[in-house]
Residue frames as qw, qx, qy, qz and C-alpha x, y, z in Angstrom:
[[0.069, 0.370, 0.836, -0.398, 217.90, 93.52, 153.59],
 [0.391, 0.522, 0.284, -0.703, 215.92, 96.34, 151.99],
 [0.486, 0.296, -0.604, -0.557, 216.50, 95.36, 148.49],
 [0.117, 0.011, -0.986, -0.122, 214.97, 92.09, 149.79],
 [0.120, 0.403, 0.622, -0.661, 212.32, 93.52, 151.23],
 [0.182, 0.452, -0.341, -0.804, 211.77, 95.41, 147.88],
 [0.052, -0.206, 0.968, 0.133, 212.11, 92.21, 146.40],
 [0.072, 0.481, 0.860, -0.157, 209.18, 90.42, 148.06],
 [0.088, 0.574, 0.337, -0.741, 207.06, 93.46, 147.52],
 [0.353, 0.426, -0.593, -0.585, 207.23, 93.64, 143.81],
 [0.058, -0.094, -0.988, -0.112, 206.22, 89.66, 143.94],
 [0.030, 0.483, 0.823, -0.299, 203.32, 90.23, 145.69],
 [0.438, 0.544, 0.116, -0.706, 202.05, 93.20, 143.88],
 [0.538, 0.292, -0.510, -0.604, 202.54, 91.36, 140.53],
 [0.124, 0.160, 0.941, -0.270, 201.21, 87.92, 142.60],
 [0.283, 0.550, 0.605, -0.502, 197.87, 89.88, 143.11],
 [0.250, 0.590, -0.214, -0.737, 198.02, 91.57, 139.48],
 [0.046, -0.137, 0.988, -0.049, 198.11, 87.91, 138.42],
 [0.007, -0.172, -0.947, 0.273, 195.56, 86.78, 140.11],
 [0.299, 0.481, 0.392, -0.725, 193.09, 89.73, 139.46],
 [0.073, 0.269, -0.807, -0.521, 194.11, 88.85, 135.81],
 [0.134, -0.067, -0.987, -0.062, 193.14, 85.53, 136.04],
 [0.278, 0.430, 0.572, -0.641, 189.57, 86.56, 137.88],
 [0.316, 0.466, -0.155, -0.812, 189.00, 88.91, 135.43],
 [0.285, 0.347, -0.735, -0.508, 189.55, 86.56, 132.75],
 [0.050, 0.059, 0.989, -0.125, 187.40, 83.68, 134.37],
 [0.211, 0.487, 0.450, -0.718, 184.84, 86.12, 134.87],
 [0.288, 0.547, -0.317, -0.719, 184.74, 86.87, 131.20],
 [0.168, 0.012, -0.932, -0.322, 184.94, 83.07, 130.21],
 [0.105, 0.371, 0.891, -0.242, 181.58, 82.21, 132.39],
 [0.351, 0.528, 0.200, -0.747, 179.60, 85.49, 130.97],
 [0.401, 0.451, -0.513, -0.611, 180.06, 84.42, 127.61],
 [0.219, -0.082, -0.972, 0.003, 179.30, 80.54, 128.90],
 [0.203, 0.399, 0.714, -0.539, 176.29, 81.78, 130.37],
 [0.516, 0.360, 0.042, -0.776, 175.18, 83.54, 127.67],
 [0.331, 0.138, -0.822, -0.443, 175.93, 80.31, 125.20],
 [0.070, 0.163, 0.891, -0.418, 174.36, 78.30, 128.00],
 [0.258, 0.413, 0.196, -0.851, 171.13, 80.68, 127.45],
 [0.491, 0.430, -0.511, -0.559, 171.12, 80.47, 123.76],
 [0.448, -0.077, -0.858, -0.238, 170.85, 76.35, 123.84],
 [0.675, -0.213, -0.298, -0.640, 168.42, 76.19, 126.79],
 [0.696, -0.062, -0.646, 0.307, 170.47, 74.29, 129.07],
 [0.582, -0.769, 0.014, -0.264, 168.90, 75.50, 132.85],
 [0.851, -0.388, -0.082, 0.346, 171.98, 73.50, 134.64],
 [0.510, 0.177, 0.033, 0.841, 174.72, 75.33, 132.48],
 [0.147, -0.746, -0.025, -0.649, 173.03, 78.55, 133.08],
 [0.762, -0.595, -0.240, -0.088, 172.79, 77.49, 136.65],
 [0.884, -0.040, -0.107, 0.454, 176.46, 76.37, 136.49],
 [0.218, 0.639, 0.034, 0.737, 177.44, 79.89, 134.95],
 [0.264, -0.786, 0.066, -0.555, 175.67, 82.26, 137.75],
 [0.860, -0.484, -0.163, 0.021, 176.94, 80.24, 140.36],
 [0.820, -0.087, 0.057, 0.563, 180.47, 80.70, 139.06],
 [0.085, 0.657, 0.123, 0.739, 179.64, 84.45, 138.37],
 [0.663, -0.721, -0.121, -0.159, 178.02, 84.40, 141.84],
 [0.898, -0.164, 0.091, 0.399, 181.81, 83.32, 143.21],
 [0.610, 0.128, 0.088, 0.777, 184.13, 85.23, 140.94],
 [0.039, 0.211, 0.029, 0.976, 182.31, 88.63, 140.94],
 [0.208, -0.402, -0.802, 0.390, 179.49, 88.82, 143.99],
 [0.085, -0.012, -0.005, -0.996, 176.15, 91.13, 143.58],
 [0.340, 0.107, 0.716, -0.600, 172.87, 91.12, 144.73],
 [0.740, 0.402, -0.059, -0.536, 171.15, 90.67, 141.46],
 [0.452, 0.196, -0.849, -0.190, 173.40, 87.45, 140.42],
 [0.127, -0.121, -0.965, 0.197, 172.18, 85.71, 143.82],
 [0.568, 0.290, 0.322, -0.700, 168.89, 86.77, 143.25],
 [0.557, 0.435, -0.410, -0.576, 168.89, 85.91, 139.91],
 [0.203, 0.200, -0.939, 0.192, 170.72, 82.39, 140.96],
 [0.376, 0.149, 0.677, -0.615, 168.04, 81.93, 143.73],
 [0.552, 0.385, -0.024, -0.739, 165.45, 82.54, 141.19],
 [0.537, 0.321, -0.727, -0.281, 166.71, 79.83, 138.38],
 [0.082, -0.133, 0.936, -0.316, 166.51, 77.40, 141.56],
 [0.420, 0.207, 0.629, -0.621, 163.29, 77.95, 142.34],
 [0.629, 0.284, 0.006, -0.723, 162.00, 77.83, 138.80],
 [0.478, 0.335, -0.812, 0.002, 163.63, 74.57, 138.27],
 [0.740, -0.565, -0.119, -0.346, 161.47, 73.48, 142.10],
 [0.669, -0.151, -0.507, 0.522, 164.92, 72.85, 143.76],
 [0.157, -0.914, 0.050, -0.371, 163.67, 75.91, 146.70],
 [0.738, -0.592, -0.005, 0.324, 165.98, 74.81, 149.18],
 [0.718, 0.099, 0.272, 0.633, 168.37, 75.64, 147.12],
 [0.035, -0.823, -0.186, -0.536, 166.76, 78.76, 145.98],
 [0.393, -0.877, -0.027, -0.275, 166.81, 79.84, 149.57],
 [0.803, -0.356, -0.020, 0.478, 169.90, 78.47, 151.02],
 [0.433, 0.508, 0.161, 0.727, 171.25, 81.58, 148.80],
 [0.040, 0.562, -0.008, 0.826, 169.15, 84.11, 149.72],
 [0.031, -0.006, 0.742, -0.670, 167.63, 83.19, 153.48],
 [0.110, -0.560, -0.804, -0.165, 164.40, 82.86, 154.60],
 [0.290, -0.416, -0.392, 0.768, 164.15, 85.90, 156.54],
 [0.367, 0.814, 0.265, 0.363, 162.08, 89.32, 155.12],
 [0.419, -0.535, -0.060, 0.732, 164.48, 92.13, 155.14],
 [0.250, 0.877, 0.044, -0.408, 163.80, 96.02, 154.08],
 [0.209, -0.483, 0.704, 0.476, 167.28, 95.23, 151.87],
 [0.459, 0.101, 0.786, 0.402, 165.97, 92.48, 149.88],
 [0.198, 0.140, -0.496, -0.834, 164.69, 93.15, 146.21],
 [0.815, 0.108, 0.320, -0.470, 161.09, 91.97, 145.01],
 [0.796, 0.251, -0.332, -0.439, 162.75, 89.31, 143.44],
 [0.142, 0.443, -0.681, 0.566, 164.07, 88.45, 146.12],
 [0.467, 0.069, 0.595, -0.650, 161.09, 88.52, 148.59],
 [0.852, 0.171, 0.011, -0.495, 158.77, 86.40, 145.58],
 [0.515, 0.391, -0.754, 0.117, 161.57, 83.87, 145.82],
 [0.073, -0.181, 0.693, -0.694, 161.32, 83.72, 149.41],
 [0.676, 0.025, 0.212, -0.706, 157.49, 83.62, 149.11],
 [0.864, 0.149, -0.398, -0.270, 157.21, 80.74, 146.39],
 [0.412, 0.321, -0.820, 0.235, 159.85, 78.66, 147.95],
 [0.203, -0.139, 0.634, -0.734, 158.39, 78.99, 151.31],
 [0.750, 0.092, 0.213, -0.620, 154.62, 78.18, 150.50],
 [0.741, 0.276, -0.599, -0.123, 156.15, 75.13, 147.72],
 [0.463, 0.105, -0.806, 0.354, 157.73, 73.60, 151.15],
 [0.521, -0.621, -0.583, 0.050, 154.17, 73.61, 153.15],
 [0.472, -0.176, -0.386, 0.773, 155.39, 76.85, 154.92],
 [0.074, 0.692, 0.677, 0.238, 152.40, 79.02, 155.18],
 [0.297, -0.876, -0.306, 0.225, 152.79, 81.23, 157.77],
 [0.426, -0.516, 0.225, 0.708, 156.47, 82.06, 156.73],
 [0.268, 0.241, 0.621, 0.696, 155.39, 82.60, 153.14],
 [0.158, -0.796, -0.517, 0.273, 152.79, 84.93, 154.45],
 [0.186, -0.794, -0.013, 0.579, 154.89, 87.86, 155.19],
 [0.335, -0.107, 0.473, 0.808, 156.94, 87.59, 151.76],
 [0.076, 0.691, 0.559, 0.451, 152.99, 87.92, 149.60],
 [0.148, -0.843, -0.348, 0.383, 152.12, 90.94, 152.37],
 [0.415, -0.545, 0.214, 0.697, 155.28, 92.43, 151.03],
 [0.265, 0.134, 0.562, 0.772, 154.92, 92.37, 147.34],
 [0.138, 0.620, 0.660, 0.402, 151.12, 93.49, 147.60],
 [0.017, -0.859, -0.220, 0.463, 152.02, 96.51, 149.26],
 [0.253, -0.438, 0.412, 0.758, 154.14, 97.14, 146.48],
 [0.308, 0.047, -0.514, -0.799, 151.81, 96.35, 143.84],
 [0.591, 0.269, 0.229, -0.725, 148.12, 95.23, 144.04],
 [0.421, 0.306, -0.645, -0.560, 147.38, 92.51, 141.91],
 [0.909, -0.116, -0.121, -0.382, 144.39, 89.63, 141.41],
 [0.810, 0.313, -0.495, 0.032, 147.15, 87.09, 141.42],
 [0.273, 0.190, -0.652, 0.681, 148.60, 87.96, 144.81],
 [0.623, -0.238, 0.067, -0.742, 144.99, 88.55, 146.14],
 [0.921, -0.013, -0.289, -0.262, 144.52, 84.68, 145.46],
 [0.677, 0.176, -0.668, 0.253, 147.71, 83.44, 146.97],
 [0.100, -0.185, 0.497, -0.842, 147.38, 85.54, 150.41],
 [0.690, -0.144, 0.068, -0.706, 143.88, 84.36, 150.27],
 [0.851, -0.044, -0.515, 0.096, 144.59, 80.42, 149.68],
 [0.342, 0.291, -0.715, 0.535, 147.67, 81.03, 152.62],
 [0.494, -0.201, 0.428, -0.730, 145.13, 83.24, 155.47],
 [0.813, -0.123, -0.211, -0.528, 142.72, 80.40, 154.80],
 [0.856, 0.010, -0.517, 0.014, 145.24, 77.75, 155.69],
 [0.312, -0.037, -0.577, 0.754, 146.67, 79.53, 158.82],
 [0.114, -0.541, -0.812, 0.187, 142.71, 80.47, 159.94],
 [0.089, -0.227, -0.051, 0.968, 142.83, 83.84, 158.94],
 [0.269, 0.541, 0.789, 0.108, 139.27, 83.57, 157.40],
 [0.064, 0.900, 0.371, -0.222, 138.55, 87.32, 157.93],
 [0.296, -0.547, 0.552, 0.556, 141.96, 88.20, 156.12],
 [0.308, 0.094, 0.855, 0.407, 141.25, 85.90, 153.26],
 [0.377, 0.504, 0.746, 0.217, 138.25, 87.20, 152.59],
 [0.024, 0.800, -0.150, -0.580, 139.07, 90.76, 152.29],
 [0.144, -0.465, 0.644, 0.590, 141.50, 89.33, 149.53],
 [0.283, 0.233, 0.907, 0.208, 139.12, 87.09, 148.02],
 [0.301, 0.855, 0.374, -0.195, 136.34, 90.26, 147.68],
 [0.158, -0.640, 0.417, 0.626, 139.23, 91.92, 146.07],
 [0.476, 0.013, 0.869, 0.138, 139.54, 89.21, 143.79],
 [0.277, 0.505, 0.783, 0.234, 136.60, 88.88, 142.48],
 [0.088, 0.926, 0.105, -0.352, 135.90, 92.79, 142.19],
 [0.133, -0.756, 0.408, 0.495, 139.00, 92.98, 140.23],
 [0.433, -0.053, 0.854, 0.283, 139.70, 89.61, 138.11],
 [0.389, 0.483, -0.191, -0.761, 138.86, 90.15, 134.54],
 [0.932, -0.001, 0.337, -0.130, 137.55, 87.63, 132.33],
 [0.597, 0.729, -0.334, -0.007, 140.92, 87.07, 130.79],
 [0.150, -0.654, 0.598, -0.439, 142.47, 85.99, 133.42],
 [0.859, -0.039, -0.509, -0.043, 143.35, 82.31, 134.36],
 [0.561, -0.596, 0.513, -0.258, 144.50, 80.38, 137.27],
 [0.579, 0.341, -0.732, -0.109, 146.43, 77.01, 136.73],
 [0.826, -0.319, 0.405, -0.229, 145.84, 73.98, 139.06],
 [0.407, 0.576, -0.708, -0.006, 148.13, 71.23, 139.20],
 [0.733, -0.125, 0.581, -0.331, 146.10, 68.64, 141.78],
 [0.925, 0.249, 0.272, -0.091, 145.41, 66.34, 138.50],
 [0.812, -0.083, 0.424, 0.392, 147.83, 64.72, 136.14],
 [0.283, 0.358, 0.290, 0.841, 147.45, 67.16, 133.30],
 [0.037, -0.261, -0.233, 0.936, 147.33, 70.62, 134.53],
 [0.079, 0.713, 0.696, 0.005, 144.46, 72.36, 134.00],
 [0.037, -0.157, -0.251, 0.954, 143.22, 76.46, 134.11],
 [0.076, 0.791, 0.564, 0.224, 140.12, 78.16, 134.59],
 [0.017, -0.831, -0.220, -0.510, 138.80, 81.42, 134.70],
 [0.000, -0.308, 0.398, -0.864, 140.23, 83.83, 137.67],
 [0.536, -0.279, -0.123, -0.787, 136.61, 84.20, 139.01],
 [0.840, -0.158, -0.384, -0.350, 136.06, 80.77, 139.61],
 [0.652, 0.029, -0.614, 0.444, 139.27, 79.99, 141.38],
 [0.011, -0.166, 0.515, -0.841, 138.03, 83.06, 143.79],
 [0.695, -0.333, 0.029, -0.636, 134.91, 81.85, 144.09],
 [0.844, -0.077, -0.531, 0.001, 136.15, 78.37, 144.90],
 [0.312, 0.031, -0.596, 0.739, 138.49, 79.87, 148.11],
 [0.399, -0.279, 0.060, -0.871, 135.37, 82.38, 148.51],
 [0.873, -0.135, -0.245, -0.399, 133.66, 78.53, 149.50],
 [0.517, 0.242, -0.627, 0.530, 136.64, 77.55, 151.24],
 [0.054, 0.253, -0.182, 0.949, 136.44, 80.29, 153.24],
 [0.594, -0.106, -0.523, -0.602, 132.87, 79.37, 153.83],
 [0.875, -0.122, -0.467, -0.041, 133.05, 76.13, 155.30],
 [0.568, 0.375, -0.353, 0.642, 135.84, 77.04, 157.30],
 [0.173, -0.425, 0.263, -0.849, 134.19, 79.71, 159.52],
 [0.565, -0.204, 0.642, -0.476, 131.92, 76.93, 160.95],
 [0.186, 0.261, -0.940, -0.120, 132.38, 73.07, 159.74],
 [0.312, 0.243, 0.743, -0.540, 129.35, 72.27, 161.54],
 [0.342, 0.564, 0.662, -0.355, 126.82, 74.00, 159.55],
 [0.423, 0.734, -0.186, -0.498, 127.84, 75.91, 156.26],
 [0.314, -0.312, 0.721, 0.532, 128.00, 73.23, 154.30],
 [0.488, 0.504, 0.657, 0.275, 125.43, 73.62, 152.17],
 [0.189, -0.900, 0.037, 0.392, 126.13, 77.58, 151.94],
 [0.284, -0.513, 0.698, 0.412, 129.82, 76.24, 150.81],
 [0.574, 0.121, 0.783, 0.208, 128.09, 74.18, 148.39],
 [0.280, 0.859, 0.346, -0.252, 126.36, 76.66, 146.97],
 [0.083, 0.881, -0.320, -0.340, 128.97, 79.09, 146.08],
 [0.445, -0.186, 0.770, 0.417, 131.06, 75.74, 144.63],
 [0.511, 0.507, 0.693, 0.045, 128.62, 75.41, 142.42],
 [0.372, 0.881, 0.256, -0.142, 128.76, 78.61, 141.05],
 [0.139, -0.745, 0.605, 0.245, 132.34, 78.26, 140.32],
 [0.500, 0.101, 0.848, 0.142, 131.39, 75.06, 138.31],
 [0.537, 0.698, 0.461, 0.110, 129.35, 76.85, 136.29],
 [0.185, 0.922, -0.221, -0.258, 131.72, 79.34, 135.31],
 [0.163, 0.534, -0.819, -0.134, 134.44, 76.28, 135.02],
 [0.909, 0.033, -0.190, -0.369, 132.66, 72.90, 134.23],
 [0.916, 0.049, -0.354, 0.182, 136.02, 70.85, 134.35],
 [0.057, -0.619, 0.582, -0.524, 137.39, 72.49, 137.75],
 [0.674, -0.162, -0.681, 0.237, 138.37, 69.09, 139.18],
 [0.184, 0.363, -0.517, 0.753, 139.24, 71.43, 142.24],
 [0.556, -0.133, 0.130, -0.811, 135.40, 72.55, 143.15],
 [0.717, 0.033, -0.616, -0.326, 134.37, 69.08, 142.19],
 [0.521, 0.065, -0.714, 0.463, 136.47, 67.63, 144.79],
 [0.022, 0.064, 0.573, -0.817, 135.81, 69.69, 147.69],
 [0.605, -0.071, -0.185, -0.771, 131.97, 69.60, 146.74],
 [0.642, 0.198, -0.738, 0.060, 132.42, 65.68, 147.49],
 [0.450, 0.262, -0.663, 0.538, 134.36, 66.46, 150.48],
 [0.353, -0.003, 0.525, -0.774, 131.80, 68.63, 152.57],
 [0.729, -0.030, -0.258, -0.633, 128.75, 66.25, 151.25],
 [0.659, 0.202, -0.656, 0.308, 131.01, 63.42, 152.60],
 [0.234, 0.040, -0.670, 0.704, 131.66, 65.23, 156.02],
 [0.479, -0.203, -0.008, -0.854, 127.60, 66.48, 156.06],
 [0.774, -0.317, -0.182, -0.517, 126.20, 63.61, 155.77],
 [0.601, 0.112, -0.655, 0.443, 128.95, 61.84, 158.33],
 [0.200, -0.138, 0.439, -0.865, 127.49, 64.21, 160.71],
 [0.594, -0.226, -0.241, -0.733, 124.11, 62.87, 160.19],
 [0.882, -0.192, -0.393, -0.174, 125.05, 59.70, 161.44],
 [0.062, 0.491, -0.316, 0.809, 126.65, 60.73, 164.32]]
């Protein structure tokens, strides 16, 4: 009975010696398939890779990193089914700007809120100024937004672009202009009634720094549209 006991004991340590083997070794085939994966440019196989890295050897930078490839690829559910939606003191910042893009890309303002608060206490920048300012504006924060939006423009250099992605072929202008265009958002916003020529104003002056911002164009339309709908009233 004890030499059987022995027996089984010896299996199962070289069972699991085996098997850690065999990890190991899987682990080693998918690093070297991710990196080939890399090298030709194939997003899915890379995908495929960290997923199966994500699996065989679990760590908080692969399912960030995993999370990340989702999102830049615009599958965020996916992105976030990884890492959660939640903000937690734990998560990395590439973590929490996963969380953020995904969150605002699927119409979630308010929850995509807290992730931008998070990164700009960690760093300051024009580019997070503008997205906290576009969210506050759409969850009514007006006096929020425009804190971020004088930032902005106090800060935004003229090197600095913004992409838009309303028309068929993308587009960028100047920094400046895209904060004066929320700065006219913002604007209108505080009373719908009566600052639309005010708002118009300041569009304009984000046209002339960016002639072919379809953006300003539009919304310049929109409140001349809803003014003179008031008139007749």
């Amino acid at each position: 009975m004890k030499h059987l006991k022995y027996t089984i004991l010896l299996a199962l340590c070289f069972s699991m010696q085996i098997q850690a083997q065999n990890q190991s070794d899987l682990a080693s085939h998918y690093k070297a398939f991710y990196a080939q994966m890399q090298q030709q440019g194939d997003i899915q196989g890379v995908i495929n890779a960290m997923t199966h890295l994500v699996l065989l050897e679990p760590n908080i930078k692969r399912k960030d990193t995993l999370a990340a490839l989702y999102m830049n690829e615009g599958k965020y559910v996916q992105a976030l089914n990884i890492i959660g939606v939640e903000l937690l003191e734990s998560d990395t910042n590439l973590a929490t700007e996963v969380k953020a893009v995904s969150l605002k890309s699927l119409n979630e303002p308010k929850r995509a809120l807290e992730h931008y608060e998070a990164l700009y206490k960690q760093k300051r920048t024009v580019s997070l100024a503008y997205e906290l300012a576009d969210l506050k504006i759409q969850t009514g924060d007006i006096a929020g937004a425009t804190l971020n939006i004088t930032y902005g423009i106090a800060n935004a250099t003229t090197d600095m672009m913004k992409p838009y992605y309303e028309t068929q072929t993308p587009y960028q202008v100047s920094a400046l202009a895209g904060f004066m265009y929320l700065k006219a958002i913002a604007k209108f916003r505080e009373n719908p009634e009566t600052n639309h020529d005010a708002a118009i104003a300041i569009l304009n002056e984000a046209l002339e720094l960016a002639p072919n911002f379809n953006m300003a164009n539009l919304a310049v339309d929109a409140i001349r549209a809803q003014k003179e709908a008031q008139k007749t009233e």
